[in-house]
C-alpha positions as CSV (number, residue, x, y, z in Angstrom):
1,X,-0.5,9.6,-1.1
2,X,0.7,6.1,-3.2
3,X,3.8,4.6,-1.7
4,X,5.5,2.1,-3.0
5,X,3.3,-1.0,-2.7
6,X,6.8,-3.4,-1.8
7,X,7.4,-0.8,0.9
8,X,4.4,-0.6,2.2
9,X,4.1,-4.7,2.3
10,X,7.6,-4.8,4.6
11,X,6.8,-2.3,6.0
12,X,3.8,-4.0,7.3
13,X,5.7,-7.3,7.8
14,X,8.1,-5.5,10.1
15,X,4.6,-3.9,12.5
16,X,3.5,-7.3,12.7
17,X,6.4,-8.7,13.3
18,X,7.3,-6.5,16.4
19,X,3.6,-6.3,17.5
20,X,3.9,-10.1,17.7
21,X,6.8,-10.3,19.4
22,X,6.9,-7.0,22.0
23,X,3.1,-6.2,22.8
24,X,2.0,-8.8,25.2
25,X,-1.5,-10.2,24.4
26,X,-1.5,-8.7,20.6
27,X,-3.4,-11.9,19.7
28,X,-6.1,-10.1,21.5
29,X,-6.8,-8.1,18.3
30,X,-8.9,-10.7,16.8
31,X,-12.2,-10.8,16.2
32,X,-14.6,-14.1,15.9
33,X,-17.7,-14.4,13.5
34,X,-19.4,-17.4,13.2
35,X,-16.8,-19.3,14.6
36,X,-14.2,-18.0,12.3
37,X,-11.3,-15.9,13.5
38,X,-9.7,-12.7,11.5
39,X,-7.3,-9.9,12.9
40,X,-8.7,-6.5,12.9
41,X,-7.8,-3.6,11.0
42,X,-6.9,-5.7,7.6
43,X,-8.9,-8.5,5.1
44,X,-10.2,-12.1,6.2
45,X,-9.0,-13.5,2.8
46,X,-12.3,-14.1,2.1
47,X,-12.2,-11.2,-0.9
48,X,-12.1,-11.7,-4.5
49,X,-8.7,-11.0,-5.1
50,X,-7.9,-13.2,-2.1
51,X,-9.4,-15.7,-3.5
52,X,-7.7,-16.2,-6.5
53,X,-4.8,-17.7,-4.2
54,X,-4.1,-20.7,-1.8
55,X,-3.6,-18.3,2.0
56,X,-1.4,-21.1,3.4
57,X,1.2,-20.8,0.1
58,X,1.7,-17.3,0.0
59,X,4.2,-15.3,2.2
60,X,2.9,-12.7,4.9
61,X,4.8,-10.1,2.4
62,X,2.7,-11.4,0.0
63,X,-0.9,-11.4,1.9
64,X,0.7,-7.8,2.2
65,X,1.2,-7.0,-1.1
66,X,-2.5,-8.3,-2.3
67,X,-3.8,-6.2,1.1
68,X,-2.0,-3.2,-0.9
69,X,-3.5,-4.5,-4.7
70,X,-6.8,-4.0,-2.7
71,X,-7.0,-1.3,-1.0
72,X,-6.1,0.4,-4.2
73,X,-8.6,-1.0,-6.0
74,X,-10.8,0.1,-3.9
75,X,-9.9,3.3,-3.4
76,X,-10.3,4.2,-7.0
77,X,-13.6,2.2,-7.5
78,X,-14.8,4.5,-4.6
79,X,-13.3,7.8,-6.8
80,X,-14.6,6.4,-10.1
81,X,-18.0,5.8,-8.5
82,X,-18.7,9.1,-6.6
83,X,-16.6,11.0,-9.6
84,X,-14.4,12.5,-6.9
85,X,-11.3,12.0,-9.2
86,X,-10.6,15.4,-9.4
87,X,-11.1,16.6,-5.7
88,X,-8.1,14.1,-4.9
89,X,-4.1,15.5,-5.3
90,X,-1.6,13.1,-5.5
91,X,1.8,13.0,-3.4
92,X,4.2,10.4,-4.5
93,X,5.7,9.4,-0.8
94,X,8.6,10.2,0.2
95,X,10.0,11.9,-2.6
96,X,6.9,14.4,-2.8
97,X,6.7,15.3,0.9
98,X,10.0,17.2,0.7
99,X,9.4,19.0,-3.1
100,X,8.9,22.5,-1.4
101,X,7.2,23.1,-5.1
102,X,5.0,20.0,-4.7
103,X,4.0,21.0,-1.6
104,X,3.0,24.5,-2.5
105,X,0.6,23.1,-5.3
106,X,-1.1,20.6,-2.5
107,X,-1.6,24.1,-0.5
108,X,-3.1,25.6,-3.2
109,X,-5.2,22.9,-4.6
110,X,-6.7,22.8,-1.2
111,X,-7.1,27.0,-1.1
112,X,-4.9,26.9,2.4
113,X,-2.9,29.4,3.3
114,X,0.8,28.9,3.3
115,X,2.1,30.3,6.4
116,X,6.2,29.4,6.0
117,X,8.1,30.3,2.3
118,X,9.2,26.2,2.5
119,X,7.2,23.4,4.1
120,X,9.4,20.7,5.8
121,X,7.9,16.8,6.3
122,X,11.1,15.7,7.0
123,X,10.6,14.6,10.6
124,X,12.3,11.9,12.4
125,X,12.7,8.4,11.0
126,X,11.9,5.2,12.4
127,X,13.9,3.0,14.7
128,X,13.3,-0.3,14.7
129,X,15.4,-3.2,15.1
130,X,14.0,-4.6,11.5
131,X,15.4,-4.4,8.0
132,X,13.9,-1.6,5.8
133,X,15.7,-2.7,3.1
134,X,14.1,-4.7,0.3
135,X,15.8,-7.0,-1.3
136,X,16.0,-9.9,-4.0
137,X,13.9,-11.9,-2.0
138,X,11.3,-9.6,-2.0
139,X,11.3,-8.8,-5.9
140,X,11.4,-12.5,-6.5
141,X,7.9,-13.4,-4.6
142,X,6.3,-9.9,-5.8
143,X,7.0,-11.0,-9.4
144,X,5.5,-14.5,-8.2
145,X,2.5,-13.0,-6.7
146,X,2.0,-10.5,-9.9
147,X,2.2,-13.2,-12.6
148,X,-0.6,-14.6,-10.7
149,X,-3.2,-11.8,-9.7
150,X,-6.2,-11.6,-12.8
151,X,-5.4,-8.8,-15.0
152,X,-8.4,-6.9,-13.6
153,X,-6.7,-6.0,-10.8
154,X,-4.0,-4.5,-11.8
155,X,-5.6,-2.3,-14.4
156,X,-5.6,0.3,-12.4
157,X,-1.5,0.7,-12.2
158,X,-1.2,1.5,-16.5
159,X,-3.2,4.8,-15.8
160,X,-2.5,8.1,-13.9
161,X,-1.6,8.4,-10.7
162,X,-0.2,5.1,-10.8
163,X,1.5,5.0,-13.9
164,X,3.4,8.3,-12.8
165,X,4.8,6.3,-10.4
166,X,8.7,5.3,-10.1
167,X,7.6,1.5,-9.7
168,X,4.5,1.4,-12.3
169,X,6.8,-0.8,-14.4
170,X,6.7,-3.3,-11.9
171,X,3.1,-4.2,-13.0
172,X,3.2,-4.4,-16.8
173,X,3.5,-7.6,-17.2
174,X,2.2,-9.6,-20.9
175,X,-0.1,-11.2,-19.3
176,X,-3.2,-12.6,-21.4
């Protein structure tokens, strides 16, 4: 599934932000190696893309956005690699996950059987006592943060499945 990477950044400023401030001891979640110490489940910095910025100048939205910028990479380099392009099938989230047609083509692209006419994600949304709501802020350092990253990484966003996307637009830049 590709979300929408600004989405996913506040979406991942907002879990931090609560973790930090409601789950006692969440510092615990660190790790140490060789006297250096990064947070579990996400980068050290210490990757390419990473690199290519000062870590104390950016925003935590930022570090989440090039987290995002990653991950993508990755994940296609890892399809390219093992030529697995075509066992993958795309959802665009959330729009996808409540297209009863969409979600009749996943069923069948993965030969499951479709037990209900219409298949409902809708589910319960989040409460939470943080702003879901992007706003200019938020565009203004993502188009900061874009104008920076090498071109190499953002490739990947002017092809399919990326460049279906709503949002694709938000990575063309005319950048050298």
């Amino acid at each position: 599934s590709i979300r929408n990477p600004l989405e996913v950044a506040l979406s991942a400023v907002n879990r931090k932000t609560l973790t930090d401030r409601y789950i006692p001891f969440s510092w615990i979640k660190q790790y140490k190696k060789k006297g250096q110490s990064y947070w579990r489940w996400t980068f050290t910095g210490k990757e390419p893309l990473f690199q290519c910025f000062d870590l104390e100048k950016i925003t935590l939205f930022q570090w989440y956005l090039l987290e995002w910028i990653e991950v993508e990479n990755r994940a296609m380099d890892f399809l390219r690699q093992y030529q697995k392009d075509g066992d993958c099938f795309t959802l665009l989230v959330p729009q996808d996950l409540n297209d009863p047609e969409k979600m009749s083509q996943m069923m069948d692209f993965f030969h499951l059987e479709q037990r209900k006419k219409n298949l409902d994600f809708r589910g319960k949304r989040n409460r939470n006592h943080c702003s879901t709501l992007l706003n200019d802020s938020h565009r203004v350092q993502f188009d900061q943060l874009i104008a920076a990253v090498p071109k190499s990484f953002l490739e990947i966003f002017t092809k399919p499945p990326y460049s279906d996307c709503p949002w694709a637009d938000l990575f063309y830049t005319d950048k050298e």
